[in-house]
matplotlib code that plots the C-alpha trace (Angstrom):
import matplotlib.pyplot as plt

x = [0.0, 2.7, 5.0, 1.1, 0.8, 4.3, 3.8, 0.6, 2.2, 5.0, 2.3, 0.9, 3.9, 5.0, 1.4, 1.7, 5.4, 3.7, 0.8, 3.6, 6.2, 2.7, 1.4, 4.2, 5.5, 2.2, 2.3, 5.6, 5.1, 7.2, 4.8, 5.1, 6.3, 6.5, 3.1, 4.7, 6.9, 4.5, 2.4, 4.5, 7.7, 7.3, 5.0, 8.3, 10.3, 8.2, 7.9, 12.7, 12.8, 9.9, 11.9, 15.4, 14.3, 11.5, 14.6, 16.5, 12.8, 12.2, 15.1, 15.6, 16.1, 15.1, 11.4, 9.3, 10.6, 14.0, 13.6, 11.7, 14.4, 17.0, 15.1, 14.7, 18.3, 19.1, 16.1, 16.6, 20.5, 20.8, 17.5, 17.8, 20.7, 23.7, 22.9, 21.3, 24.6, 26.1, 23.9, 24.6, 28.3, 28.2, 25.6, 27.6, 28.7, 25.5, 22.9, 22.3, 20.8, 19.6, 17.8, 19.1, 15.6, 14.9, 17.3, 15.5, 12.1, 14.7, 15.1, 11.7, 10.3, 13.0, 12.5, 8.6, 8.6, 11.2, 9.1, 6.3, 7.6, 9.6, 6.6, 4.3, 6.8, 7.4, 3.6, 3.1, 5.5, 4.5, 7.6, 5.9, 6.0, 8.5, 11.4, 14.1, 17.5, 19.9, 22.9, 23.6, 24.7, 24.8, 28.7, 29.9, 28.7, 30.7, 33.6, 33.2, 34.2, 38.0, 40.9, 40.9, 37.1, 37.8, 40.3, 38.1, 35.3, 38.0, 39.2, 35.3, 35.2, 38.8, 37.1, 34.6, 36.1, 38.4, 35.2, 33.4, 36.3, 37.0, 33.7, 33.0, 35.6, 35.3, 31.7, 29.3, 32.0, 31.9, 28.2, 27.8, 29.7, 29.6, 26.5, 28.8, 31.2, 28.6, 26.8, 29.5, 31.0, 32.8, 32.9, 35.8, 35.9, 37.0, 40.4, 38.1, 36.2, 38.2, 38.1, 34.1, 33.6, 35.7, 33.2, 30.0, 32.2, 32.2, 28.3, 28.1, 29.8, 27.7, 24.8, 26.4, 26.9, 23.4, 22.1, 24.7, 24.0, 20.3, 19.8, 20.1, 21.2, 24.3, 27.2, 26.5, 23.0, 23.4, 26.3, 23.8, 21.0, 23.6, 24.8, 21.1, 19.8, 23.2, 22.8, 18.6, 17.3, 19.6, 19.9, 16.1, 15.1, 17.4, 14.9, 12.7, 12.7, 14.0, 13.9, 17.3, 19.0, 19.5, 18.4, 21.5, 23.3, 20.6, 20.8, 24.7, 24.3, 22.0, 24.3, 27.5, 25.7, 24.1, 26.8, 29.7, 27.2, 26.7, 30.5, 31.1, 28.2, 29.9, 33.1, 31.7, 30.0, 33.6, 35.6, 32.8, 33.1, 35.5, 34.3, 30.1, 31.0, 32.9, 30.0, 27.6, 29.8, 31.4, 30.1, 29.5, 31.6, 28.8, 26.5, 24.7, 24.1, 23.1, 20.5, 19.0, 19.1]
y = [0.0, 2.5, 2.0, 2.4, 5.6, 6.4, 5.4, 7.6, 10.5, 10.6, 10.1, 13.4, 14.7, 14.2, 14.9, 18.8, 19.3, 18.5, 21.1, 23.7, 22.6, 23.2, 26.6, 28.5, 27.3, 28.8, 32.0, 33.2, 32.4, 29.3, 27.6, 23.6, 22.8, 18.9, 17.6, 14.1, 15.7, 17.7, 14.6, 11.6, 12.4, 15.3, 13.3, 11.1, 13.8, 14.8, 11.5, 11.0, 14.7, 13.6, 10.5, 11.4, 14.7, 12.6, 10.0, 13.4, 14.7, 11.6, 11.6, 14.7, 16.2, 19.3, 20.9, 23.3, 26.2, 25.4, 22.5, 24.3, 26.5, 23.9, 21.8, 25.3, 25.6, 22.1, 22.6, 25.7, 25.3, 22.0, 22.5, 26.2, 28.2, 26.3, 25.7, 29.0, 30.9, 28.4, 29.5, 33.1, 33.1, 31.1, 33.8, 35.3, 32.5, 30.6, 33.9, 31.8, 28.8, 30.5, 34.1, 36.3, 37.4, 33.9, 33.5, 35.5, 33.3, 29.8, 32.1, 33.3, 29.7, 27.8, 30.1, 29.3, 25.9, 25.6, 27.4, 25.6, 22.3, 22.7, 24.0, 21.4, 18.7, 19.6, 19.9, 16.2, 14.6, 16.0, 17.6, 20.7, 20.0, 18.1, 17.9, 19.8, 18.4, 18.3, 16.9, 20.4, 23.3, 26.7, 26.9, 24.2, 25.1, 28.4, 26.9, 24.1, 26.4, 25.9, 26.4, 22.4, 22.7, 25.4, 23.2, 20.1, 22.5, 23.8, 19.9, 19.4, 22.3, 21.3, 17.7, 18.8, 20.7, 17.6, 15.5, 18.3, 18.0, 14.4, 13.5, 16.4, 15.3, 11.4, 10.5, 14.0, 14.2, 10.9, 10.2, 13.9, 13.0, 15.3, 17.1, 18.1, 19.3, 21.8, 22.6, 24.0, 25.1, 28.0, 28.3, 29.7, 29.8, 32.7, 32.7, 33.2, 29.8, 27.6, 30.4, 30.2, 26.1, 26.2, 28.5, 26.7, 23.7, 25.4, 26.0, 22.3, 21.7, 23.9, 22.1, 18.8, 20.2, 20.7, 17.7, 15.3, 18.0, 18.2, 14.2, 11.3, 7.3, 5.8, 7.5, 5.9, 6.3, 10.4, 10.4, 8.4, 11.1, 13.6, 11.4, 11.0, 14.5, 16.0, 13.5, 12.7, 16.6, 18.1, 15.3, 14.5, 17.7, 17.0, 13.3, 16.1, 17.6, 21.7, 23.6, 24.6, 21.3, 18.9, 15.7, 13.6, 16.4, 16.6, 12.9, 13.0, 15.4, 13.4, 10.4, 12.7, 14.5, 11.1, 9.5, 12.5, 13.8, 10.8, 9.8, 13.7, 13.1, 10.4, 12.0, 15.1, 13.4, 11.6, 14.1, 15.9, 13.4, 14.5, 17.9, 16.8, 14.2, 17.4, 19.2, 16.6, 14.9, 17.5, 18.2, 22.1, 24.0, 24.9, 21.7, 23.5, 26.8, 24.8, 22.5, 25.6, 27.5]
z = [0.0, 0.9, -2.5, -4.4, -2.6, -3.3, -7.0, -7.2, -5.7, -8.7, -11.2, -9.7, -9.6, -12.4, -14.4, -12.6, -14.2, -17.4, -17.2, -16.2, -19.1, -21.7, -19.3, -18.9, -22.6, -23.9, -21.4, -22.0, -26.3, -27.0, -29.4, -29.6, -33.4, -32.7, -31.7, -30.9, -29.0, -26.3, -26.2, -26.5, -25.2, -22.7, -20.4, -20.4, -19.7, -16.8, -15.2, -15.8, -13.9, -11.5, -10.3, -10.3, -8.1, -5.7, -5.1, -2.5, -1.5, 0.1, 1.5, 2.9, 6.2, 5.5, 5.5, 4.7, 2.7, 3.3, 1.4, -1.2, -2.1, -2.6, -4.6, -6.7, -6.5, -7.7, -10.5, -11.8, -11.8, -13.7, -16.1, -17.1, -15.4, -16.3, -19.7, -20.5, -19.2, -21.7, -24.3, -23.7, -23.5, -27.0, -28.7, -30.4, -32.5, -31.9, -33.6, -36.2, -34.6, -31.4, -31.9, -29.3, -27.8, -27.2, -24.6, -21.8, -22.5, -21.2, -18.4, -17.6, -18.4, -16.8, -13.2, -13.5, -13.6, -10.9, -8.3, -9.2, -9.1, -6.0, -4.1, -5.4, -4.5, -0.9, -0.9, -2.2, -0.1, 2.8, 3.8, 4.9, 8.3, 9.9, 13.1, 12.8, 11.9, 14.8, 12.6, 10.9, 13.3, 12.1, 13.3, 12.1, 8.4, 9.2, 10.3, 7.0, 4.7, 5.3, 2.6, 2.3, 1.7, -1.1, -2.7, -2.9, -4.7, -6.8, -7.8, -8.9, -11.1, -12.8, -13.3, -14.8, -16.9, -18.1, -18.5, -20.5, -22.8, -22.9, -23.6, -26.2, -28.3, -27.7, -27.1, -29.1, -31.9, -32.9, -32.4, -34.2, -37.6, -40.6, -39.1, -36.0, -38.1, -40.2, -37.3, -35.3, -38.4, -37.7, -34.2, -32.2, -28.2, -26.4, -25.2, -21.4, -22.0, -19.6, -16.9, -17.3, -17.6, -14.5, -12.8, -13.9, -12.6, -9.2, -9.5, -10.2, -7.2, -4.9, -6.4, -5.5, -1.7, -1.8, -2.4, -0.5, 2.6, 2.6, 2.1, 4.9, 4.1, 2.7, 1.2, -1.8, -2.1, -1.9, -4.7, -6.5, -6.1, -7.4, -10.5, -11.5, -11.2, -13.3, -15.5, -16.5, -15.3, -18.5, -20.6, -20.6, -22.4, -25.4, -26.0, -27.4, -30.6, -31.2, -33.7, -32.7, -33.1, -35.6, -34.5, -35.0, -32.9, -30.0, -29.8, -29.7, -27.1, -24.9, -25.1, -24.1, -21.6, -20.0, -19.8, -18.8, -15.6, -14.4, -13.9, -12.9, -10.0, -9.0, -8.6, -7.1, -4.2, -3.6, -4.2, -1.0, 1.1, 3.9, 3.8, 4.2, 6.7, 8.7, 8.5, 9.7, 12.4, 13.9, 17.1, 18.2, 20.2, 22.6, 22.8, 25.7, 23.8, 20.5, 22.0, 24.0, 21.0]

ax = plt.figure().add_subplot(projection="3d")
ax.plot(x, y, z, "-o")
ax.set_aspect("equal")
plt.show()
């Protein structure tokens, strides 16, 4: 009875994301030009974001509408925010394919659905109301972010930048072929692009902190939680149809981008490890004064 109500609770769920994809799509003026696609394929979508982002709402310690802003956070920064700034940085090179007064309707659309699907989540799960963690003190998150905790954020956002290379070149190359080659005909990166891949690296990594911070179980299970949401939440969106990419590209792109956030999660959470379990063993300097507080 409990997994039934469980099930029915992501069918909801997931039904809700799909009238805010087809809402907000239709407020903000983005007009469908593949009916398979907003029938067939974004219910599936829906249901791959639904479950990968249910898997560290049900396991969270948090509440309430501190757990409605991080699953915003987490939302908003994989599905919109981190590619968008992407988008934007490549514009100039990109006019052709992507018109440039498009870009603030991924924005608009991308923050909309976010704050309706975190608050709709928390609702549906009941996590509301709830006890308050006692494992996270307010000092000891201070006192987490040491120069050893820096570095470790700064090793995620230099591997990701070696796995955003190694897998563009190996895995969306390949799989992209000639149409790679004329699609991205022309482009030339900005002597600036590794200083910017290594700062959406170090948003990755915050993201990362988020969810192995906010989420109780094993070590492995919360690294898995972060592997699945980098990897389905972006890579979901490219199973449907765009007018502004080619479908052997798109495709290419949703095996490179599978496959490279998953191992990247992986390694993130790792590469966390000492610095969460800090945070969440530590004891306070003041026991008395925290569990008065």
């Amino acid at each position: 009875m409990r997994r039934f109500v469980g099930l029915l609770k992501l069918v909801l769920l997931s039904f809700l994301l799909f009238v805010y994809y087809s809402a907000v799509s239709v407020a903000i003026g983005f007009s469908s030009q593949n009916a398979v696609g907003a029938v067939v394929i974004l219910p599936i979508v829906c249901f791959l974001q639904t479950a990968v982002m249910s898997y560290p709402i049900i396991y969270s310690k948090w509440n309430g509408w501190k757990l409605i802003l991080a699953i915003f956070l987490i939302f908003f920064g994989v599905v919109t925010f981190l590619t968008q700034i992407e988008t934007i940085v490549f514009l100039g090179y990109l006019v052709n394919v992507v018109p440039a007064e498009e870009v603030p309707k991924f924005f608009a659309q991308g923050f909309a659905i976010a704050v309706l699907f975190s608050i709709s989540a928390v609702v549906i799960y009941e996590k509301m109301k709830g006890s308050v963690e006692t494992d996270i003190r307010r000092n000891n998150v201070l006192r987490s972010f040491t120069s050893k905790f820096l570095a470790r954020m700064f090793a995620v956002a230099i591997i990701y930048v070696i796995i955003y290379i190694l897998f563009g070149m190996f895995v969306a190359m390949p799989l992209g072929g000639e149409a790679f080659q004329e699609y991205y005909a022309g482009l030339q990166l900005p002597p600036w692009i590794l200083p910017f891949q290594i700062v959406r690296g170090l948003i990755w990594a915050s993201l990362a902190f988020i969810v192995l911070t906010m989420m109780v179980g094993s070590w492995r299970e919360r690294a898995l939680a972060v592997a699945l949401v980098f990897s389905v939440l972006p890579a979901s969106l490219l199973l449907l149809p765009n007018p502004y990419m080619p479908d052997q590209i798109r495709i290419a792109h949703f095996v490179e981008i599978l496959s490279s956030n998953f191992l990247f999660g992986l390694i993130a959470a790792w590469l966390l490890k000492p610095a969460i379990e800090n945070l969440t063993l530590n004891p306070p300097s003041n026991p008395a004064a925290e569990s008065s507080a």
